[in-house]
C-alpha positions in Angstrom: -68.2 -8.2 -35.9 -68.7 -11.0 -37.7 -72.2 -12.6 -39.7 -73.5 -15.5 -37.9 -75.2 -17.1 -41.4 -78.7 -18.7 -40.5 -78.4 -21.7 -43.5 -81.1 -20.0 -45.2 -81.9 -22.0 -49.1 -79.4 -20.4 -51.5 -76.1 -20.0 -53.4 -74.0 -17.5 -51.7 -71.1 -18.5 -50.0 -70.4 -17.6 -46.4 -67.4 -15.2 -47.0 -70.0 -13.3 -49.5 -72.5 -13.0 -46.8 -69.9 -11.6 -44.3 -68.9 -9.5 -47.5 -72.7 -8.2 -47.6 -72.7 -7.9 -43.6 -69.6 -5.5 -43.4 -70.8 -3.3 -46.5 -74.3 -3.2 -45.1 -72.9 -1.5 -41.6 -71.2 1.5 -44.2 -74.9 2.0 -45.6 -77.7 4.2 -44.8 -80.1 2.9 -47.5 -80.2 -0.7 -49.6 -81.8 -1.7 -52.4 -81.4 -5.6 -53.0 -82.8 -6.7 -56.7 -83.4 -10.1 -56.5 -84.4 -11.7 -52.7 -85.1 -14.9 -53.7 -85.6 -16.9 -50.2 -83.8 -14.3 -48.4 -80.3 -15.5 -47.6 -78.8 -12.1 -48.8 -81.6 -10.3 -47.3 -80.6 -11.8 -44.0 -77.0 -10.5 -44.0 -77.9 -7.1 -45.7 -80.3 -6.3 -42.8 -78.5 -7.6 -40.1 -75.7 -4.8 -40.8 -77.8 -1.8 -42.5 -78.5 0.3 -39.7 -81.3 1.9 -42.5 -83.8 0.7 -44.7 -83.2 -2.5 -47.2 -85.4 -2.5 -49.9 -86.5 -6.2 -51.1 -86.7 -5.7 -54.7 -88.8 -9.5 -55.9 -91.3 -10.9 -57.9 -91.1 -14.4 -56.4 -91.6 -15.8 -59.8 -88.1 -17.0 -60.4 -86.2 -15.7 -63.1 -87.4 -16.8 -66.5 -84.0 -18.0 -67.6 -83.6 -20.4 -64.5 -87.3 -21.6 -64.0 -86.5 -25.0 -64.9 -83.2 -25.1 -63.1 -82.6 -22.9 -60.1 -85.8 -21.9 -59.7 -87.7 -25.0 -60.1 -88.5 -24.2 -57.1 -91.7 -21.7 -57.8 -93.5 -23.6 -59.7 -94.6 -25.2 -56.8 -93.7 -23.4 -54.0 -94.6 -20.0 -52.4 -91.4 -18.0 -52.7 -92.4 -14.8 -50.9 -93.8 -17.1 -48.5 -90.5 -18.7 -47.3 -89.1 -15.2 -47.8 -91.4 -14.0 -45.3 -90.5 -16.9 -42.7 -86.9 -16.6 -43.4 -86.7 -12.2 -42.9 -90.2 -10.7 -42.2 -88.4 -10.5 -38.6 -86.8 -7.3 -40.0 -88.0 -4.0 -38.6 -85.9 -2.1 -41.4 -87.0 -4.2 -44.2 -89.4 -2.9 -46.9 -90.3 -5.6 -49.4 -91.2 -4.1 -52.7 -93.4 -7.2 -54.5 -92.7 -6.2 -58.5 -90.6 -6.1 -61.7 -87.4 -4.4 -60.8 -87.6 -1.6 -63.1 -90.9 -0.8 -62.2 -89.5 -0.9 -58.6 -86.2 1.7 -59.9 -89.2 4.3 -60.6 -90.1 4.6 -57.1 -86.4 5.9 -56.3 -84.7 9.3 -57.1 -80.9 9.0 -59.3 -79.0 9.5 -56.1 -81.4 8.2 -53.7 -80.0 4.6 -52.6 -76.6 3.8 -51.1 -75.7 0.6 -52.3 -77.9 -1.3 -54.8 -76.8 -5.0 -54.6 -78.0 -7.2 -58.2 -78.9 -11.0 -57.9 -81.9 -11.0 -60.3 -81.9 -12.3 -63.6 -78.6 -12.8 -65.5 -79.3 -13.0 -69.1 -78.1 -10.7 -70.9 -81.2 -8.3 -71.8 -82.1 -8.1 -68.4 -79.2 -7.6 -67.0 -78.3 -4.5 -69.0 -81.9 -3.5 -68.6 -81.1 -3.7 -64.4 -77.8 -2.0 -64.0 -79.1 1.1 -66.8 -81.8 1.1 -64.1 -80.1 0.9 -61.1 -77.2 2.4 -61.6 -78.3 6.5 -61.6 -80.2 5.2 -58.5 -77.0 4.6 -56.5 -75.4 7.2 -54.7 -72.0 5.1 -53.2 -72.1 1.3 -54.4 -73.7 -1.1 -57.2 -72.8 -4.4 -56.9 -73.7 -7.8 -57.7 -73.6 -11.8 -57.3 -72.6 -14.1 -60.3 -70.0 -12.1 -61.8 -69.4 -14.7 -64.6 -72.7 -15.9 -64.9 -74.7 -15.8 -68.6 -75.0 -12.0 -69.5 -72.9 -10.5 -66.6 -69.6 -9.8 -68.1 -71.1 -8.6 -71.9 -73.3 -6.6 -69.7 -69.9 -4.9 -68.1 -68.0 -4.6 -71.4 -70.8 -2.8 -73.7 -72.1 -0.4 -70.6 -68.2 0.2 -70.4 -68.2 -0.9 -66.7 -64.6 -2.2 -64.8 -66.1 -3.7 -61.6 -64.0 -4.7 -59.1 -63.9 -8.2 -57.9 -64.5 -8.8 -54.2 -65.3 -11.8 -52.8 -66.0 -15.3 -54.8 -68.7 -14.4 -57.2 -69.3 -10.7 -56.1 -68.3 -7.8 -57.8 -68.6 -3.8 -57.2 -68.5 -0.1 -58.8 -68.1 2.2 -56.5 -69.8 5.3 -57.1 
């Protein structure tokens, strides 16, 4: 089956979404860190049969406000989220800081965790040491080479594997 993409605002490619699609039918529980508009969300719930958890501030990420986030300083992120997915019977959007949001999960509770929040450095180490005990099959992630990504990988002594474009995974 494949994922009929719905041109929701974003940066992921089409073969990532259908990358996102075909994990998503393996998983019982999701935890997506970083929803922005909801393109990701879209093809993560389309193929969970379980819950998806929308990790999101709606803020933008502090390292991209004035780039890729522009966006919300004048817009109402969770807003267009909630036009773009709020469809979603199995969606759970959890409106906070993502390691605030980790402390609401066991270590072992979440089948996949999929990262696309902030990528400098600090806070990416600070979401995969969060994350990561949370995650019971796969953590993976968007922007492989992006900003703090790969020292992230290499001090956390982490070999992900590459899978489509700019995705990457552990398996667990």
């Amino acid at each position: 089956m494949n994922y009929i993409d719905p041109q929701i605002s974003g940066w992921m490619g089409g073969e990532e979404l259908q990358w996102l699609f075909a994990k998503a039918q393996e998983m019982d529980t999701i935890v997506e860190v970083g929803s922005w508009m909801g393109r990701s969300t879209h093809a993560l719930c389309s193929g969970c049969k379980g819950i998806v958890y929308a990790v999101d501030h709606f803020k933008g990420n502090p390292s991209e406000i004035d780039g890729a986030h522009a966006l919300a300083k004048t817009q109402d992120i969770e807003a267009i989220f909630k036009k773009n997915v709020g469809h979603f019977t199995n969606l759970v959007t959890m409106k906070m800081e993502s390691k605030e949001a980790a402390a609401c999960f066991k270590d072992g509770d979440v089948d996949m965790v999929f990262l696309d929040a902030d990528h400098a450095y600090p806070a990416v180490m600070e979401i995969i040491e969060a994350w990561l005990p949370k995650c019971r099959k796969l953590l993976c992630g968007h922007d492989k080479s992006q900003d703090g990504t790969p020292r992230a990988f290499q001090e956390l002594g982490l070999k992900p594997k590459d899978e489509v474009n700019q995705i990457w995974s552990i398996e667990i």
